[in-house]
N, C-alpha and C positions, 0 to 999 in steps of 0.2 A: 503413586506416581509423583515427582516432584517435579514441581513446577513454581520458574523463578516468582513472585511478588511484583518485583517492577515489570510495569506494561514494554511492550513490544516496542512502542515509539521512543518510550524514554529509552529504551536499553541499545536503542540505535543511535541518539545524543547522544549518548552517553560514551558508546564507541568511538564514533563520529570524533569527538571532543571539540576544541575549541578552534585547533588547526584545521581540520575538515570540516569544519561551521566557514571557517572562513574561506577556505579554498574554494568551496560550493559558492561560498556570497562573490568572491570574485569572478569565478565562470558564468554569474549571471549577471554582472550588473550592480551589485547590491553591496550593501552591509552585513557581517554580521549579525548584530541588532535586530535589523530585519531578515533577516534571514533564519533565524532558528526559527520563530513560531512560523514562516512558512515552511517550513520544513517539513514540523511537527504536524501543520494540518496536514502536507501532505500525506505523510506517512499514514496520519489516522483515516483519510481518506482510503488510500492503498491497501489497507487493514481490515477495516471494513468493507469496503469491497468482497475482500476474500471473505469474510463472513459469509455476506449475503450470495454469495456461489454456494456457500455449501446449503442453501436452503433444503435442496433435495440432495437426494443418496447419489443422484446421476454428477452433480457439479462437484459434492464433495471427493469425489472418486477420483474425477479426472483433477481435481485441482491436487490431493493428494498426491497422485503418479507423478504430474509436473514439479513438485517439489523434490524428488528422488533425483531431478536433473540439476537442483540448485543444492544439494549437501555438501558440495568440495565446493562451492564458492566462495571467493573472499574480495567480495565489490568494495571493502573499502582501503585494500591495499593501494588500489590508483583508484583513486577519484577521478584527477581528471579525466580519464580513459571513458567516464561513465557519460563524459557529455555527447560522448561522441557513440556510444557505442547502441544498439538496434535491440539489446534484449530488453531493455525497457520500454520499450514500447510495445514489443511483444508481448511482455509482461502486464502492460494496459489495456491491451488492446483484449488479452485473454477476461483477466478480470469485470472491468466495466464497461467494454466495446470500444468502438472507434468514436462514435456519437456520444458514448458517455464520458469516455474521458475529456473530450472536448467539453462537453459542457461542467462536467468537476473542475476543471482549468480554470473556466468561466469565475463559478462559483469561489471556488478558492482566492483567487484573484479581486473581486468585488470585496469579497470578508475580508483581508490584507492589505487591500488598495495599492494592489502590485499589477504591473504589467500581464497580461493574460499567455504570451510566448515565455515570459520567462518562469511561468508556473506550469508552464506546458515541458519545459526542457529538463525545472527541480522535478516531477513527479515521476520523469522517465530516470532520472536520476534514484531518486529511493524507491522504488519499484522494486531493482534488484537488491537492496538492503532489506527490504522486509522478506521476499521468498527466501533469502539465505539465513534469515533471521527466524521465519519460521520455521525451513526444513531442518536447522542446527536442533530446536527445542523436539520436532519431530522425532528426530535419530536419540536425543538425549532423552527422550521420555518413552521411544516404543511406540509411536503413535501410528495407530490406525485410521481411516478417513472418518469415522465416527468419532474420537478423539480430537483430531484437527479441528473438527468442524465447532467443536464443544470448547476446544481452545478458545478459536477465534473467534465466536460468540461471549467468550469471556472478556477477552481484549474489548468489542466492540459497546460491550454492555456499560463498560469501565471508561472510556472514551465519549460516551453519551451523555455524561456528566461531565465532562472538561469545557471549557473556558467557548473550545470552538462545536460544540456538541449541536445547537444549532445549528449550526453551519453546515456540520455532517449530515445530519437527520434532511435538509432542504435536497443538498446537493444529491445523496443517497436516493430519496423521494424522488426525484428527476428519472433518473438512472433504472432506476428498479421499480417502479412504478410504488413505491410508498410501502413496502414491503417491511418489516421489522427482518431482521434477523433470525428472530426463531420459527418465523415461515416460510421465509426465505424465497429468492427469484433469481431468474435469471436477467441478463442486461435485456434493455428492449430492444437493441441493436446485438445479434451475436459476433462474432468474429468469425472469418471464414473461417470455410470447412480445410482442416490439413495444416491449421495455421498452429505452431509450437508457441510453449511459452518456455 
């Protein structure tokens, strides 16, 4: 199976570019400058998250299916469309709950010394970039929910050495109650019942 080398996060800068770096900095407020590495945590945030969903066979399964709804996506044809639009939060709300995404906002926010709404508005923002960004690598590799899951334990594994790896591993701990990745949990807060990502 082949699978790319650059992480998930960078391969979404990297699309993203420099125009889309900055278009996000100005729907929030911000620069640039500051703006990519909150990006990037958030992303890695958003990423691991899905990790730690797939701790058991019941999260990776459902998280799997929900990606079969993100393969024709292309969130970053209109960016600005994404400030406004409701799958990203869905998409948060699925992953690390309502309670935890709040508090990752929190966290992320503190580590960047940024506004806590305006890290609340970037995460719903890349949210949708990373599930179109995984379920692309999905369809390109043949992935079944035990693959996914082994993916993004790869990603998160790789991301725990980055710059903001602290950062992840606190905010993580919060959310999942201190869980690694290869044991995996679910949020302490779920998402209701019937709720789509």
């Amino acid at each position: 199976m082949s699978q790319s080398s650059q992480s998930m996060h960078e391969e979404i800068i990297s699309k993203l570019g420099p125009q889309g770096i900055q278009q996000m900095a100005s729907l929030l407020g911000t620069d640039a400058e500051s703006a990519k590495p909150a990006i990037q945590a958030c992303l890695a945030t958003v990423i691991c998250g899905m990790a730690r969903n797939c701790g058991e066979p019941k999260g990776a399964q459902s998280l799997r299916a929900a990606m079969d709804d993100h393969s024709a996506a292309e969130p970053f044809r209109d960016i600005a469309a994404l400030a406004n639009d409701q799958d990203g939060q869905r998409i948060l709300a699925h992953v690390l709950g309502v309670p935890g995404s709040r508090q990752a906002a929190e966290g992320i926010a503190q580590f960047m010394g940024m506004n806590s709404g305006a890290v609340t508005k970037m995460m719903a923002m890349v949210a949708p970039m990373a599930m179109a960004m995984m379920a692309q690598r999905i369809d390109a590799n043949h992935m079944d929910a035990t693959a996914m899951a082994r993916e993004l334990r790869r990603q998160e594994s790789a991301m725990s050495t980055s710059s903001f790896g602290d950062m992840l591993s606190g905010v993580l701990g919060k959310i999942f109650g201190g869980a690694q990745a290869q044991g995996g949990a679910k949020p302490k807060s779920k998402p209701q019942r019937g709720q789509r990502v």
